[in-house]
N, C-alpha and C positions, 0 to 999 in steps of 0.2 A: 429500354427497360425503365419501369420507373420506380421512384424511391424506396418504395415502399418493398416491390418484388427483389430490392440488392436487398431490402433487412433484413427480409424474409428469406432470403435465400443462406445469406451470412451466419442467420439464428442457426437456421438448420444444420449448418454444418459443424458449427461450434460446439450444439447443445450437449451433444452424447459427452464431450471432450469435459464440458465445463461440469457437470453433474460429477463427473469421476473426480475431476480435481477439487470441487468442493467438499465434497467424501472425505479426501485423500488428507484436505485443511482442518480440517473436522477434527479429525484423527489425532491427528500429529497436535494440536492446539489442547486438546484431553491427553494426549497417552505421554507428551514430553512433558518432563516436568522442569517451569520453567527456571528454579533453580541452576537448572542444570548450565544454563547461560551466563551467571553471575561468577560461579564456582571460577570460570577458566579466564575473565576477563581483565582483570584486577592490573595484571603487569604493563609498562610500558615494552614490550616484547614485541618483536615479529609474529610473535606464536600466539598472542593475544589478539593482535588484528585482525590476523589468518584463520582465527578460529570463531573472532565474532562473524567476520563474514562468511564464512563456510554454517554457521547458523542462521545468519540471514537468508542467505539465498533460495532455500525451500519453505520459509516461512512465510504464508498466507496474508502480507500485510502490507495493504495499501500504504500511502505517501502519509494519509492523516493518522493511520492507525500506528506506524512505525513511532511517531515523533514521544506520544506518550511512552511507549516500549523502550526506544531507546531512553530519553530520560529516566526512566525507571531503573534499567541497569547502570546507568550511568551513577544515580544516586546509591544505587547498593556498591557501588565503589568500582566501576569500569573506568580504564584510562578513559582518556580522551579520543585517543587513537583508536582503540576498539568501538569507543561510542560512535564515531565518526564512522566507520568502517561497514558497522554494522547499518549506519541511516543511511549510507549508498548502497548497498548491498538488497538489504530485504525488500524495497520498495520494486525494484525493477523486475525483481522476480519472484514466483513463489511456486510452489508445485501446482497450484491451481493455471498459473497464468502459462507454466513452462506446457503444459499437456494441452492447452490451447491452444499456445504458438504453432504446435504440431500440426493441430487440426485445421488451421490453415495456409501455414506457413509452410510445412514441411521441417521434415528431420533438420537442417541444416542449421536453419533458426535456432529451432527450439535447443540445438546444441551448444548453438555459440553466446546464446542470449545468456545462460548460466554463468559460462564461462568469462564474459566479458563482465559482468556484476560482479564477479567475485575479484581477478583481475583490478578494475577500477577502485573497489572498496578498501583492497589492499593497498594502491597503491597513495590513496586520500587517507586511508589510515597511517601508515608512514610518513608521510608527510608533514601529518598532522603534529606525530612523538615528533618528528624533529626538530618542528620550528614551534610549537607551542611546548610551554611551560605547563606544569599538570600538577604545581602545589596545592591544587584546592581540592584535590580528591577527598569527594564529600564522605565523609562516614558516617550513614544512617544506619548503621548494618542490626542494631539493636532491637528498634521497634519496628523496623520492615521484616524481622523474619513473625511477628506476631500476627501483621498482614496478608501474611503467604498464603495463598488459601490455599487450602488441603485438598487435593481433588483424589479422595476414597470412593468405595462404593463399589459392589459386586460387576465384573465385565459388562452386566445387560445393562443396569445406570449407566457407566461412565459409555458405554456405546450411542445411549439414548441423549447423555448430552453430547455427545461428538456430534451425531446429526441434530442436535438442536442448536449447536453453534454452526453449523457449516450452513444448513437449510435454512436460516432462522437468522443469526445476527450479523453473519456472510454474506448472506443473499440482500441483508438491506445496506450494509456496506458500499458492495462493490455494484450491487445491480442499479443503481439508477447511473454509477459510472461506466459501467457498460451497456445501461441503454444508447447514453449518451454517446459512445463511443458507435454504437451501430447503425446511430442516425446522423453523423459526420459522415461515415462512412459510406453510407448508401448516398446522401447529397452529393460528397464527393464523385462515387462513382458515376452516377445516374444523372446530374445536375449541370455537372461542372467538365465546359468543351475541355477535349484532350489540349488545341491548342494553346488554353491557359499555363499549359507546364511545357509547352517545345523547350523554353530558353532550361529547363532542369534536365532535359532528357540528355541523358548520359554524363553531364555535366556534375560530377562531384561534390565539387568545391562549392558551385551555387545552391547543390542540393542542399549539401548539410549546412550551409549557412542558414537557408530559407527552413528549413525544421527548427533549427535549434533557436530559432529566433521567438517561435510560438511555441516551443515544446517545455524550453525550460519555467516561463513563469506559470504555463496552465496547467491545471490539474486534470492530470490522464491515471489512470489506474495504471498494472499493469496488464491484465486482461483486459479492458476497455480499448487499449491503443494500438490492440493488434488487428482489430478492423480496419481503424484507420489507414495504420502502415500500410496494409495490404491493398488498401484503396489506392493509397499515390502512389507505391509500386506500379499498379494497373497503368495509371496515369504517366510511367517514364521517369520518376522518380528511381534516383539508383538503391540496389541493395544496401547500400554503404549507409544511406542516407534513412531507408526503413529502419537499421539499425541503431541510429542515432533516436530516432521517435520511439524506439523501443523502451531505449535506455536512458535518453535527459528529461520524455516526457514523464512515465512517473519518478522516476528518481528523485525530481525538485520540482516544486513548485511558491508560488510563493509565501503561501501559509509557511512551507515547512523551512523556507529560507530565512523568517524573521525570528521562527520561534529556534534556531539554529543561532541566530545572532545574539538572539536572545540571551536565552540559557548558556551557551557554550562560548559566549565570548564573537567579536567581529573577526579576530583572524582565523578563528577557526570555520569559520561561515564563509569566509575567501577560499580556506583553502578545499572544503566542501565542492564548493561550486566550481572553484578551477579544475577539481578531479574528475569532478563528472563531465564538464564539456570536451577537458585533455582526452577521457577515456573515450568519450562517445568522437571526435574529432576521429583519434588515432584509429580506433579499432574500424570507422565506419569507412574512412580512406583504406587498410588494410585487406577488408572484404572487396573492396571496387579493384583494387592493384595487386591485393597479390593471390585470392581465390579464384576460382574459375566460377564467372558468371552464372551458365548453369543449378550452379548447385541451388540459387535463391529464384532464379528465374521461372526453373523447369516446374518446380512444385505451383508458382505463382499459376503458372501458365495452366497446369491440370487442374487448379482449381478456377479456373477461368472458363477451361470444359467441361470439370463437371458440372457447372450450371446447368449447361443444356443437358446434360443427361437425367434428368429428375433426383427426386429424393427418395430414397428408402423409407419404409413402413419404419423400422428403427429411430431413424434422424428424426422421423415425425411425431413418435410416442416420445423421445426425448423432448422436445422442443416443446412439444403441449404440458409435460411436467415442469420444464425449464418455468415456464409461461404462468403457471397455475403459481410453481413457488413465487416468481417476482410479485406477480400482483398481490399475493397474501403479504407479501416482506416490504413491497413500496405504499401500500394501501394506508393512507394515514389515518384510519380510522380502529385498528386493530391493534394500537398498541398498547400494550401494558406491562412495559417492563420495569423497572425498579419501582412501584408502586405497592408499596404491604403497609401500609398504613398501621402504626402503632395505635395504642389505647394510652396516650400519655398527654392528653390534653392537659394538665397540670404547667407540665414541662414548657420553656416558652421553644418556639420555634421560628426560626431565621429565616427568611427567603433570601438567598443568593443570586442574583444572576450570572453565569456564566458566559461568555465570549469565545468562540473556537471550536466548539466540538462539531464535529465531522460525523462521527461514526459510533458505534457504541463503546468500541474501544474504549477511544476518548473520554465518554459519561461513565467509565466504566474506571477508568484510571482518578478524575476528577474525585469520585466517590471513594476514592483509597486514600487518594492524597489528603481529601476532608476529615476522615475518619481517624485519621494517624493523629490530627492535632488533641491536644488536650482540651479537655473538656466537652469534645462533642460525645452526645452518647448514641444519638441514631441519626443518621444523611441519606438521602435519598435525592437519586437524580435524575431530571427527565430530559432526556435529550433533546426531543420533539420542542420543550417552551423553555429551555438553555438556561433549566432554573435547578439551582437547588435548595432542598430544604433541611436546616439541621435542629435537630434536638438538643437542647444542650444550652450550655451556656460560657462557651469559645470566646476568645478573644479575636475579637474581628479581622484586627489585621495579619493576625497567625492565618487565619483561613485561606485571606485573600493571598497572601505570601504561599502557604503551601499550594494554590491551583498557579501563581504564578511560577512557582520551580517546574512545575512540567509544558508548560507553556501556555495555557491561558488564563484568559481575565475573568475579574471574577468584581462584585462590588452588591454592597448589601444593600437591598431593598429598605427603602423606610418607609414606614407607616404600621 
Protein backbone atom coordinates (compact mmCIF):
# COMPACT_ATOMS: atom_id res chain seq x y z
CA UNK A 1 0.00 0.00 0.00
CA UNK A 2 1.23 3.26 -0.60
CA UNK A 3 1.24 6.58 1.10
CA UNK A 4 -0.86 8.12 -0.40
CA UNK A 5 -3.79 5.02 -0.51
CA UNK A 6 -3.37 4.82 4.02
CA UNK A 7 -4.43 8.90 3.65
CA UNK A 8 -6.84 8.42 1.46
CA UNK A 9 -8.19 5.59 3.13
CA UNK A 10 -7.65 7.34 6.85
CA UNK A 11 -9.62 10.75 5.16
CA UNK A 12 -12.35 8.48 4.32
CA UNK A 13 -13.17 7.15 7.36
CA UNK A 14 -12.73 10.13 9.55
CA UNK A 15 -14.47 12.48 7.32
CA UNK A 16 -18.19 11.90 8.12
CA UNK A 17 -16.96 11.77 12.14
CA UNK A 18 -14.98 15.18 11.72
CA UNK A 19 -17.78 17.21 9.81
CA UNK A 20 -20.26 16.38 12.83
CA UNK A 21 -17.68 17.20 15.44
CA UNK A 22 -16.96 20.34 13.77
CA UNK A 23 -20.70 21.21 13.72
CA UNK A 24 -20.91 20.02 17.14
CA UNK A 25 -17.56 22.94 17.96
CA UNK A 26 -19.30 25.32 16.09
CA UNK A 27 -22.28 25.13 18.31
CA UNK A 28 -21.14 24.93 21.56
CA UNK A 29 -18.35 28.05 20.77
CA UNK A 30 -21.72 30.39 19.72
CA UNK A 31 -24.45 28.98 22.11
CA UNK A 32 -22.12 28.80 25.62
CA UNK A 33 -21.60 31.79 26.75
CA UNK A 34 -18.23 32.07 27.80
CA UNK A 35 -18.77 33.81 30.89
CA UNK A 36 -20.21 31.04 32.05
CA UNK A 37 -16.43 29.64 32.60
CA UNK A 38 -15.19 32.57 34.84
CA UNK A 39 -18.46 32.75 37.08
CA UNK A 40 -17.44 29.13 38.84
CA UNK A 41 -13.46 29.44 38.69
CA UNK A 42 -12.44 32.13 41.01
CA UNK A 43 -11.87 29.63 44.32
CA UNK A 44 -8.89 27.75 45.31
CA UNK A 45 -11.51 24.69 45.79
CA UNK A 46 -11.66 21.06 44.53
CA UNK A 47 -15.02 22.30 42.90
CA UNK A 48 -13.19 24.87 40.91
CA UNK A 49 -10.71 22.40 39.37
CA UNK A 50 -13.30 19.83 38.84
CA UNK A 51 -15.30 22.16 37.06
CA UNK A 52 -12.77 24.00 34.86
CA UNK A 53 -11.91 20.71 33.65
CA UNK A 54 -15.26 19.18 33.24
CA UNK A 55 -15.34 22.66 30.77
CA UNK A 56 -12.41 21.91 29.20
CA UNK A 57 -12.87 18.70 28.06
CA UNK A 58 -15.59 19.19 25.33
CA UNK A 59 -14.19 22.39 24.23
CA UNK A 60 -12.90 22.46 20.65
CA UNK A 61 -9.37 23.84 21.47
CA UNK A 62 -6.21 22.99 20.25
CA UNK A 63 -2.73 23.33 22.37
CA UNK A 64 -2.14 26.91 20.84
CA UNK A 65 -5.79 27.92 21.06
CA UNK A 66 -6.22 26.83 24.79
CA UNK A 67 -2.99 28.90 26.02
CA UNK A 68 -4.70 32.40 25.15
CA UNK A 69 -8.28 31.05 26.71
CA UNK A 70 -6.82 29.87 29.61
CA UNK A 71 -4.96 33.15 30.36
CA UNK A 72 -8.03 34.96 29.80
CA UNK A 73 -9.85 33.20 32.61
CA UNK A 74 -7.03 33.25 34.53
CA UNK A 75 -6.96 37.09 34.26
CA UNK A 76 -10.74 37.54 34.95
CA UNK A 77 -9.60 35.99 38.21
CA UNK A 78 -9.31 31.97 37.96
CA UNK A 79 -7.16 30.34 40.65
CA UNK A 80 -4.23 28.97 39.43
CA UNK A 81 -5.41 25.49 40.07
CA UNK A 82 -8.34 25.78 37.68
CA UNK A 83 -6.18 27.64 35.20
CA UNK A 84 -3.95 24.88 35.31
CA UNK A 85 -6.59 22.32 35.13
CA UNK A 86 -8.37 23.61 32.60
CA UNK A 87 -4.83 23.95 30.11
CA UNK A 88 -4.54 19.94 30.59
CA UNK A 89 -7.86 19.35 30.15
CA UNK A 90 -9.19 21.16 26.93
CA UNK A 91 -6.32 20.46 24.72
CA UNK A 92 -6.46 16.55 24.77
CA UNK A 93 -9.92 16.52 23.97
CA UNK A 94 -12.80 18.16 22.59
CA UNK A 95 -16.08 16.98 21.12
CA UNK A 96 -14.57 17.32 17.67
CA UNK A 97 -11.62 15.11 18.37
CA UNK A 98 -13.74 12.61 20.96
CA UNK A 99 -16.26 11.70 17.92
CA UNK A 100 -13.17 11.05 15.83
CA UNK A 101 -11.47 8.95 18.17
CA UNK A 102 -14.69 6.80 17.64
CA UNK A 103 -14.28 6.87 14.03
CA UNK A 104 -11.22 5.14 14.26
CA UNK A 105 -10.40 3.97 17.29
CA UNK A 106 -13.51 2.48 18.55
CA UNK A 107 -15.80 3.02 21.54
CA UNK A 108 -13.27 2.29 23.98
CA UNK A 109 -10.93 5.15 23.26
CA UNK A 110 -13.07 7.55 22.61
CA UNK A 111 -14.43 6.58 26.16
CA UNK A 112 -11.37 6.57 28.17
CA UNK A 113 -9.59 9.55 26.22
CA UNK A 114 -12.43 12.01 28.07
CA UNK A 115 -11.98 10.31 31.11
CA UNK A 116 -8.27 10.22 31.52
CA UNK A 117 -8.23 14.34 30.47
CA UNK A 118 -10.44 15.09 32.97
CA UNK A 119 -8.88 12.70 35.62
CA UNK A 120 -5.17 14.11 34.86
CA UNK A 121 -6.49 17.96 34.78
CA UNK A 122 -7.72 17.42 38.27
CA UNK A 123 -5.21 15.86 39.45
CA UNK A 124 -2.37 18.95 38.07
CA UNK A 125 -5.00 21.12 39.15
CA UNK A 126 -4.60 20.08 42.85
CA UNK A 127 -1.53 19.86 42.97
CA UNK A 128 -0.96 22.89 41.63
CA UNK A 129 -3.51 24.89 44.97
CA UNK A 130 -1.18 22.83 47.08
CA UNK A 131 2.06 23.71 46.41
CA UNK A 132 1.73 26.96 44.70
CA UNK A 133 0.81 30.27 46.38
CA UNK A 134 -2.10 32.25 44.33
CA UNK A 135 -1.54 35.89 45.93
CA UNK A 136 -1.34 37.35 42.76
CA UNK A 137 -4.84 36.59 41.68
CA UNK A 138 -5.11 39.32 38.99
CA UNK A 139 -8.34 41.48 39.17
CA UNK A 140 -9.05 42.80 35.79
CA UNK A 141 -12.56 41.95 36.37
CA UNK A 142 -13.57 45.82 35.41
CA UNK A 143 -12.65 46.58 31.87
CA UNK A 144 -12.86 42.86 30.76
CA UNK A 145 -16.57 42.57 31.15
CA UNK A 146 -16.60 45.97 28.53
CA UNK A 147 -14.61 43.40 26.37
CA UNK A 148 -17.21 40.51 26.41
CA UNK A 149 -18.56 40.36 23.35
CA UNK A 150 -22.15 40.10 23.15
CA UNK A 151 -23.04 37.34 20.97
CA UNK A 152 -27.07 38.33 20.25
CA UNK A 153 -28.87 37.99 17.06
CA UNK A 154 -31.96 35.93 15.98
CA UNK A 155 -31.31 31.70 16.13
CA UNK A 156 -30.54 31.89 11.95
CA UNK A 157 -27.40 34.64 12.83
CA UNK A 158 -25.94 32.99 15.65
CA UNK A 159 -26.45 29.44 13.60
CA UNK A 160 -24.82 31.10 10.50
CA UNK A 161 -21.95 32.11 12.77
CA UNK A 162 -21.62 28.69 14.58
CA UNK A 163 -20.87 27.23 10.94
CA UNK A 164 -18.75 30.12 10.10
CA UNK A 165 -16.61 29.43 13.11
CA UNK A 166 -16.62 25.59 12.98
CA UNK A 167 -16.17 25.56 8.83
CA UNK A 168 -14.22 28.76 8.60
CA UNK A 169 -11.75 29.46 11.50
CA UNK A 170 -11.73 25.67 12.81
CA UNK A 171 -10.95 24.20 9.65
CA UNK A 172 -7.80 26.67 9.37
CA UNK A 173 -6.93 25.76 12.88
CA UNK A 174 -6.82 22.44 13.17
CA UNK A 175 -6.75 21.35 9.46
CA UNK A 176 -3.25 21.73 8.33
CA UNK A 177 -2.71 19.84 11.96
CA UNK A 178 -4.54 17.12 10.84
CA UNK A 179 -3.29 17.21 7.50
CA UNK A 180 -0.05 16.72 9.13
CA UNK A 181 -1.18 14.24 11.28
CA UNK A 182 -2.57 11.93 8.18
CA UNK A 183 0.62 12.10 6.47
CA UNK A 184 2.84 10.88 9.64
CA UNK A 185 0.41 8.43 9.57
CA UNK A 186 0.14 7.03 6.32
CA UNK A 187 4.48 7.25 6.22
CA UNK A 188 4.14 5.49 9.27
CA UNK A 189 1.90 2.85 8.04
CA UNK A 190 3.03 2.47 4.52
CA UNK A 191 6.80 3.42 4.73
CA UNK A 192 8.02 2.36 7.69
CA UNK A 193 9.26 -1.92 8.13
CA UNK A 194 7.14 -3.39 11.01
CA UNK A 195 10.56 -4.52 12.12
CA UNK A 196 11.53 -1.11 13.06
CA UNK A 197 9.08 -1.36 16.36
CA UNK A 198 9.76 -5.54 17.29
CA UNK A 199 11.77 -4.12 20.35
CA UNK A 200 8.09 -1.93 21.36
CA UNK A 201 5.84 -4.80 20.47
CA UNK A 202 4.19 -5.61 23.69
CA UNK A 203 6.62 -4.06 25.46
CA UNK A 204 5.06 -1.17 27.80
CA UNK A 205 7.56 0.46 29.44
CA UNK A 206 9.61 1.06 26.16
CA UNK A 207 6.59 1.93 24.43
CA UNK A 208 5.59 4.73 26.38
CA UNK A 209 8.96 5.87 26.90
CA UNK A 210 9.65 6.06 23.21
CA UNK A 211 6.18 8.20 22.68
CA UNK A 212 6.40 10.35 25.36
CA UNK A 213 9.79 11.25 24.38
CA UNK A 214 8.37 13.00 20.82
CA UNK A 215 4.96 13.53 22.05
CA UNK A 216 5.56 15.89 24.71
CA UNK A 217 7.54 18.74 23.04
CA UNK A 218 5.79 18.47 19.43
CA UNK A 219 2.72 19.92 18.49
CA UNK A 220 -0.01 17.32 17.85
CA UNK A 221 -3.65 18.54 17.85
CA UNK A 222 -6.04 16.48 19.34
CA UNK A 223 -7.79 15.20 16.31
CA UNK A 224 -4.41 15.15 14.29
CA UNK A 225 -2.82 12.56 16.54
CA UNK A 226 -5.41 9.91 16.35
CA UNK A 227 -4.02 8.79 12.99
CA UNK A 228 -0.96 8.69 14.10
CA UNK A 229 -1.81 6.51 17.30
CA UNK A 230 -3.63 4.42 15.26
CA UNK A 231 -0.72 4.01 12.83
CA UNK A 232 1.97 2.59 15.64
CA UNK A 233 -0.84 0.63 17.07
CA UNK A 234 -0.89 -1.18 13.50
CA UNK A 235 2.77 -1.18 14.05
CA UNK A 236 2.83 -3.38 17.83
CA UNK A 237 2.97 -0.45 19.66
CA UNK A 238 0.78 -1.14 22.87
CA UNK A 239 -2.78 0.36 23.70
CA UNK A 240 -1.23 1.85 26.71
CA UNK A 241 1.22 3.57 24.78
CA UNK A 242 -1.58 4.92 21.83
CA UNK A 243 -2.91 6.37 24.87
CA UNK A 244 -0.07 8.11 26.08
CA UNK A 245 0.26 9.90 22.11
CA UNK A 246 -3.21 10.70 22.68
CA UNK A 247 -2.88 12.46 25.81
CA UNK A 248 0.98 14.24 26.27
CA UNK A 249 1.04 14.78 22.37
CA UNK A 250 -1.54 17.50 22.41
CA UNK A 251 -1.78 18.32 25.95
CA UNK A 252 1.92 20.11 25.76
CA UNK A 253 4.06 21.05 23.57
CA UNK A 254 6.58 23.51 23.77
CA UNK A 255 5.12 26.82 22.64
CA UNK A 256 2.63 26.11 25.40
CA UNK A 257 5.26 25.00 28.04
CA UNK A 258 7.17 28.36 27.88
CA UNK A 259 4.29 30.56 27.71
CA UNK A 260 3.11 28.24 30.94
CA UNK A 261 6.41 29.24 32.42
CA UNK A 262 5.88 32.32 31.50
CA UNK A 263 2.81 33.67 32.58
CA UNK A 264 2.15 31.29 35.57
CA UNK A 265 5.17 31.24 37.13
CA UNK A 266 8.36 27.91 36.78
CA UNK A 267 6.78 25.78 39.42
CA UNK A 268 3.66 25.90 38.10
CA UNK A 269 4.99 24.71 34.63
CA UNK A 270 6.88 21.67 36.57
CA UNK A 271 3.94 20.81 38.12
CA UNK A 272 1.91 21.14 34.68
CA UNK A 273 4.20 18.89 32.87
CA UNK A 274 4.76 16.38 35.77
CA UNK A 275 0.85 15.87 35.67
CA UNK A 276 0.46 15.16 32.22
CA UNK A 277 3.37 12.64 31.91
CA UNK A 278 2.30 11.00 35.71
CA UNK A 279 -1.25 10.87 33.95
CA UNK A 280 -0.40 9.77 30.59
CA UNK A 281 2.39 7.15 32.50
CA UNK A 282 -0.18 5.80 34.85
CA UNK A 283 -3.28 5.51 33.00
CA UNK A 284 -1.30 4.10 29.70
CA UNK A 285 0.34 1.15 32.05
CA UNK A 286 -3.24 0.68 33.53
CA UNK A 287 -4.92 0.00 29.90
CA UNK A 288 -1.92 -2.63 29.09
CA UNK A 289 -2.33 -4.41 33.02
CA UNK A 290 -5.38 -4.16 33.90
CA UNK A 291 -8.13 -3.85 30.64
CA UNK A 292 -8.60 -6.61 28.58
CA UNK A 293 -6.65 -6.04 25.29
CA UNK A 294 -9.38 -6.63 23.03
CA UNK A 295 -11.31 -3.84 23.94
CA UNK A 296 -8.32 -1.41 21.89
CA UNK A 297 -7.26 -4.17 19.69
CA UNK A 298 -10.46 -5.47 18.15
CA UNK A 299 -11.84 -2.11 16.86
CA UNK A 300 -7.96 -1.50 15.55
CA UNK A 301 -8.13 -4.66 13.90
CA UNK A 302 -11.72 -4.07 12.04
CA UNK A 303 -10.46 -0.96 10.97
CA UNK A 304 -7.53 -2.62 9.46
CA UNK A 305 -10.42 -4.81 7.35
CA UNK A 306 -12.26 -2.53 6.63
CA UNK A 307 -9.68 -1.29 4.20
CA UNK A 308 -10.31 -4.03 2.09
CA UNK A 309 -13.75 -3.80 2.10
CA UNK A 310 -14.14 -0.30 0.04
CA UNK A 311 -15.72 2.93 0.95
CA UNK A 312 -19.28 3.90 1.06
CA UNK A 313 -20.90 6.64 -1.36
CA UNK A 314 -21.48 8.37 2.22
CA UNK A 315 -17.58 8.40 3.50
CA UNK A 316 -17.00 9.69 -0.03
CA UNK A 317 -19.47 12.86 -0.30
CA UNK A 318 -18.08 13.42 3.23
CA UNK A 319 -14.57 13.41 2.46
CA UNK A 320 -14.99 15.50 -0.91
CA UNK A 321 -16.76 18.22 1.33
CA UNK A 322 -14.05 17.65 4.14
CA UNK A 323 -11.58 18.44 1.01
CA UNK A 324 -13.32 21.37 -0.63
CA UNK A 325 -13.65 23.04 3.16
CA UNK A 326 -9.56 22.46 3.83
CA UNK A 327 -8.57 23.94 0.71
CA UNK A 328 -10.80 27.02 1.06
CA UNK A 329 -9.48 27.43 4.95
CA UNK A 330 -5.67 26.40 4.09
CA UNK A 331 -5.49 28.38 0.82
CA UNK A 332 -3.49 31.45 1.72
CA UNK A 333 -4.80 33.50 -0.71
CA UNK A 334 -8.45 33.86 0.67
CA UNK A 335 -7.99 35.54 3.57
CA UNK A 336 -9.53 38.43 4.93
CA UNK A 337 -10.16 38.43 8.20
CA UNK A 338 -9.77 41.34 10.63
CA UNK A 339 -9.36 43.72 7.73
CA UNK A 340 -12.23 46.80 7.80
CA UNK A 341 -10.12 49.37 7.21
CA UNK A 342 -11.07 52.73 9.05
CA UNK A 343 -11.38 56.26 7.30
CA UNK A 344 -9.05 57.73 10.05
CA UNK A 345 -6.03 58.60 8.25
CA UNK A 346 -5.60 61.64 10.50
CA UNK A 347 -5.13 59.34 13.40
CA UNK A 348 -1.38 57.99 13.54
CA UNK A 349 -1.12 54.42 13.38
CA UNK A 350 1.29 51.81 14.84
CA UNK A 351 2.50 48.68 13.29
CA UNK A 352 3.26 46.05 15.89
CA UNK A 353 4.81 42.86 15.15
CA UNK A 354 3.62 39.98 16.92
CA UNK A 355 5.43 36.52 17.90
CA UNK A 356 3.37 33.36 18.64
CA UNK A 357 0.07 33.28 17.13
CA UNK A 358 -0.97 29.93 15.90
CA UNK A 359 -4.44 30.06 15.24
CA UNK A 360 -6.96 32.75 14.98
CA UNK A 361 -7.65 32.31 18.41
CA UNK A 362 -4.52 33.63 19.13
CA UNK A 363 -5.01 36.98 16.62
CA UNK A 364 -8.11 36.96 18.00
CA UNK A 365 -7.18 37.17 21.86
CA UNK A 366 -4.06 39.57 20.93
CA UNK A 367 -6.56 41.96 19.37
CA UNK A 368 -8.70 42.16 22.90
CA UNK A 369 -5.74 42.25 24.85
CA UNK A 370 -4.68 45.56 22.47
CA UNK A 371 -7.84 47.02 22.70
CA UNK A 372 -8.29 47.03 26.49
CA UNK A 373 -5.20 49.33 26.81
CA UNK A 374 -5.76 52.86 26.99
CA UNK A 375 -5.67 54.97 24.36
CA UNK A 376 -5.91 52.64 21.54
CA UNK A 377 -9.07 53.59 19.63
CA UNK A 378 -9.02 50.95 16.72
CA UNK A 379 -6.46 47.42 16.31
CA UNK A 380 -6.51 45.28 13.91
CA UNK A 381 -4.74 41.96 13.49
CA UNK A 382 -3.49 39.84 10.76
CA UNK A 383 -2.50 36.56 11.64
CA UNK A 384 -1.19 35.59 8.23
CA UNK A 385 1.98 38.77 8.54
CA UNK A 386 2.01 38.52 12.73
CA UNK A 387 1.32 42.27 12.51
CA UNK A 388 -0.74 44.52 14.12
CA UNK A 389 -1.99 47.80 13.57
CA UNK A 390 -3.35 50.25 16.00
CA UNK A 391 -5.02 53.47 15.96
CA UNK A 392 -4.49 55.53 18.60
CA UNK A 393 -1.97 56.98 20.50
CA UNK A 394 -1.05 53.92 23.29
CA UNK A 395 1.78 53.99 25.29
CA UNK A 396 4.03 51.55 23.72
CA UNK A 397 5.05 49.58 26.51
CA UNK A 398 1.38 49.05 27.80
CA UNK A 399 0.76 47.41 24.44
CA UNK A 400 3.68 45.24 24.44
CA UNK A 401 2.95 44.29 28.16
CA UNK A 402 -0.65 43.59 27.50
CA UNK A 403 0.16 40.87 24.31
CA UNK A 404 2.85 39.65 26.85
CA UNK A 405 0.26 38.77 29.86
CA UNK A 406 -1.36 36.22 27.47
CA UNK A 407 1.70 34.96 26.14
CA UNK A 408 3.27 36.63 23.19
CA UNK A 409 5.81 38.98 21.93
CA UNK A 410 5.06 41.78 20.49
CA UNK A 411 7.61 45.02 19.59
CA UNK A 412 6.93 48.22 17.53
CA UNK A 413 7.88 48.52 14.20
CA UNK A 414 9.91 51.84 13.44
CA UNK A 415 9.77 53.89 10.66
Amino acid sequence: MTILTEIWSLLCEMSPYLLLGFLLAGLMHEFVPSTLYTKYLGDRSLRSVVLAALFGVPLPLCSCGVIPTAMGIRREGASKGATISFLIATPQTGVDSIIATYSLMGLPFAIIRPIVALLTAVFGGVLCNVFESDDEIIVARKEQHSVAESKGGSVLQRLRRAFAYAFGEMMEDIGKWLAIGLIVAGIITAAVPDSWFTIFQDNTLYSILFVLAFSIPMYLCATGSIPIALALMMKGLTPGAALVLLMAGPASNAASILVVGKVLGKRTMFIYLLSIITGAVLFGFGIDYLLPREWFTVPVMQHAACHEGGIGIFSYICTALLLILLVRALWPFGHHHHHHHHEEAEEATYIYNVEGMNCNHCAANVEKAIASVEGVEHVEVSLHEGKASIVGSPDEAAIIKAVESIGFKANKVTG
